[in-house]
N, C-alpha and C positions, 0 to 999 in steps of 0.2 A: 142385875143381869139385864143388859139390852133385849131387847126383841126385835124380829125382823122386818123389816117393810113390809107392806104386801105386795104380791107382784105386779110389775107395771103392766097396763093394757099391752095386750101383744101388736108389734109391731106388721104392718102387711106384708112383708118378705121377709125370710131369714137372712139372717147377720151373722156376723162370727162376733164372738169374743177372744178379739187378739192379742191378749196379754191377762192372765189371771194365775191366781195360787192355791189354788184348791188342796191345797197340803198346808195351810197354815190354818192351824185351828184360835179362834178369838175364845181368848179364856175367859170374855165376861160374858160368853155367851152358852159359857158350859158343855155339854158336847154338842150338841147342834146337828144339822143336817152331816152325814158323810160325802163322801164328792161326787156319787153315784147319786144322790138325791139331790144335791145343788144343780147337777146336769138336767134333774129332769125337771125340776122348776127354771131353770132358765128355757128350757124346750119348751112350755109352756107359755114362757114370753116372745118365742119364734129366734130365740137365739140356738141354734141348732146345733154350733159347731165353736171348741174352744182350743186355742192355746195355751197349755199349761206349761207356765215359766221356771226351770230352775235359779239360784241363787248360790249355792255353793256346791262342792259331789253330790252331799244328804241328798238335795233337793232335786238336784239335776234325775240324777238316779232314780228319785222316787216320780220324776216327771217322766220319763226315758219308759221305766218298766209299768205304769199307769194307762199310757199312750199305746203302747205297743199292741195290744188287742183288741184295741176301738176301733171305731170309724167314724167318731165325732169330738177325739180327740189329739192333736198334735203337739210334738214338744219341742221347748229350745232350753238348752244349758248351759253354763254359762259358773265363770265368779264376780259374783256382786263385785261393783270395785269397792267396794268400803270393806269387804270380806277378806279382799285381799291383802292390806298390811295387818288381820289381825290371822291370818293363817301363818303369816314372817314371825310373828310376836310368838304365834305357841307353838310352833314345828318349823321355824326356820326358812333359809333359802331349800332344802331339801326338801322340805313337806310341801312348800308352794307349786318348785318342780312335777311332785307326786301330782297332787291336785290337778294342776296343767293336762299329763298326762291320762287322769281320768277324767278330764271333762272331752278332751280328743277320740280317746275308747267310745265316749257315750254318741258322741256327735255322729257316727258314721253309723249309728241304729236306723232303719227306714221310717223310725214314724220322729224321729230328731229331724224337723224342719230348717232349724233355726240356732245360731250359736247367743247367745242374749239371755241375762240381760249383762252385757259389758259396757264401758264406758268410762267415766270421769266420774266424781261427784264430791265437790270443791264444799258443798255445804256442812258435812258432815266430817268430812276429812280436810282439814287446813296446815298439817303437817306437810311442810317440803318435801320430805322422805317418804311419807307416806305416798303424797301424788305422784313422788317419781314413782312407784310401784304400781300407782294406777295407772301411769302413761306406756309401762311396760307391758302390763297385764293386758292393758286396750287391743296395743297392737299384736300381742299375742294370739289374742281372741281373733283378730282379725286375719291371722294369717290360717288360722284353723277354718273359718268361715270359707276363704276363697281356695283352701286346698281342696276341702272336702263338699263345695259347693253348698255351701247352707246359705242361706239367711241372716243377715247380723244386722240383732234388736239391740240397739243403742239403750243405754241408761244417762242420759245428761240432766245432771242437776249444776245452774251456775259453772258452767265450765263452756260454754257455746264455742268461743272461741280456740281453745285447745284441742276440742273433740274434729272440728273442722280443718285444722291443722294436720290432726294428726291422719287422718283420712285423708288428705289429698298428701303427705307423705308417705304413706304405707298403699296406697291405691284401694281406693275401698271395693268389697264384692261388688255382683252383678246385682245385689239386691238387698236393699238398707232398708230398716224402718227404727224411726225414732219413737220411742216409747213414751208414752204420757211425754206428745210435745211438747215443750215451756219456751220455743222462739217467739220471738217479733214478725212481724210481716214482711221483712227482711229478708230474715234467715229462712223462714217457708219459703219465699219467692227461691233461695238460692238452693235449697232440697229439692223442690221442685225443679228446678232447669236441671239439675243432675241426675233426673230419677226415681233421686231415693222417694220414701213414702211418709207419711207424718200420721202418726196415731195420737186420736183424742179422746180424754179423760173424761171423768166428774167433775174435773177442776173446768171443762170449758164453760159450766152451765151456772160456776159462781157471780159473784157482783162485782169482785174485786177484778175479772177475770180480762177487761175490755179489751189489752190488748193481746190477750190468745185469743178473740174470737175474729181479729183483725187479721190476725194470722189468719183464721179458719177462712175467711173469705179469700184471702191473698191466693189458697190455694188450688188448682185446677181438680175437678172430678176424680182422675186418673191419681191422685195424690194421697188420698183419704184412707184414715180406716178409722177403726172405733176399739177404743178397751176398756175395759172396771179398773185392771190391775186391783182386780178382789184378793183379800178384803177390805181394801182401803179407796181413798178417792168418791165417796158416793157420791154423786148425783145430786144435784138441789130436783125436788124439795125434802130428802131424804137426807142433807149433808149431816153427819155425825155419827149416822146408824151405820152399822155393818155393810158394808158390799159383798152385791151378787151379781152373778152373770143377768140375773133376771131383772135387772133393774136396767141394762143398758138400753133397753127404748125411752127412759129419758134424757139421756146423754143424747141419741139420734135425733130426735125430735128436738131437742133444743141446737142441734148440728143444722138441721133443716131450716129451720127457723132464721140463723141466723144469715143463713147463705141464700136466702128466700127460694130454696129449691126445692122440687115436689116430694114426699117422702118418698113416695116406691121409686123416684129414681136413685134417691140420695141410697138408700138401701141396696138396690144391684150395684152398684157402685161399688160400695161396702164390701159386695160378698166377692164380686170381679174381681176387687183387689184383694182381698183375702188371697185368693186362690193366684192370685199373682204372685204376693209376697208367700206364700207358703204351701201354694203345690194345691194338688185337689185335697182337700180335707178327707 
């Protein structure tokens, strides 16, 4: 059984955690804190306020109804695209439809910020068929975001060029964030002149990572946000162990660092855009 980090030195301003799963429990860690006690260890590290991400209805749902009587949590829902050719496999073009249908029901709850995490994800799905069903399901996702004015939290893994495609033919919302960015300095510069917002991970603060952090500078202020995507992604010098909201003052700190900007500004920034991309928390 793992054991947990200790929490990181708190940070001098509060931060959001803009991407997390507090509904997936790490089985080698037995039952472990609940998501009311992960809340308030990260509260501890000054992360104050989180984004809880669904994955499929289950998740969405359990994001959706979690959210709803907080005021230091908000949600987005969504089908994983890798979720989506295995909902065709067990329930058909008819179940996928269903699905559709309740992640639309869920979206238009007031504390559903966000339609995400949607997108592509070329790494784990390499079936032609299957990625047409992610290319359908994207822009699906996409048209429910810009109906019902949400949020749409990108999932890109290896597909950069497809996901930007498909966004400039379906018209992307008034308000995009890419989830655990994986661009080039590139494609940040070109998110950036469009608006959209770039969220970073654990993985910025790896060895391997040089050119995300080139990215990271490529990007303006106004650009930034911060996530765990807990439980997964941790932080060096914690890489391997479990992720927590409470750990994200190392990810900041190694954000600052590399952008050589002062922490309490990198941190308003942080929370600015939070409350940009996702409404007052």
């Amino acid at each position: 059984m793992r054991e947990r980090p200790p929490i990181a030195d708190p940070l001098p301003r509060p931060v959001v955690d803009t991407h997390c799963h507090l509904d997936v429990v790490d089985r080698q860690l037995g039952d472990g804190p609940g998501p009311d006690d992960a809340l308030a260890l990260a509260r501890d590290a000054g992360i104050t306020r989180v984004v809880q991400v669904g994955c499929d209805v289950a998740s969405s749902a359990w994001a959706a109804d979690f959210a709803g009587p907080r005021d230091d949590v908000v949600a987005a829902v969504a089908l994983h695209p890798n979720d989506v050719p295995r909902i065709v496999e067990r329930e058909g073009h008819a179940g996928l439809e269903a699905a559709f249908d309740a992640i639309e029901a869920l979206a238009v709850r007031p504390r559903v910020r966000a339609v995400g995490e949607t997108g592509l994800d070329y790494y784990r799905t390499r079936d032609e068929d299957a990625r047409a069903l992610q290319h359908d399901s994207f822009r699906r996702h996409i048209d429910i975001a810009k109906r019902h004015d949400r949020t749409l939290v990108i999932h890109d893994r290896d597909a950069h060029a497809d996901i930007l495609r498909i966004l400039d033919e379906e018209g992307a919302p008034d308000r995009v964030v890419f989830h655990c960015f994986s661009g080039d300095a590139v494609m940040a510069r070109h998110c950036a002149d469009r608006g959209w917002l770039c969220s970073f991970a654990g993985v910025v603060t790896y060895k391997s990572a040089e050119g995300l952090r080139e990215a990271l500078v490529a990007l303006p202020r106004e650009a930034l946000l911060v996530e765990t995507d807990a439980p997964y992604l941790t932080p060096v010098p914690h890489r391997g162990a479990v992720n927590a909201s409470y750990l994200i003052p190392h990810t900041v700190r190694a954000m600052a660092d590399v952008r050589a900007q002062p922490l309490d500004q990198l941190c308003d920034d942080l929370w600015s855009n939070s409350e940009r991309a996702f409404g007052p928390l």
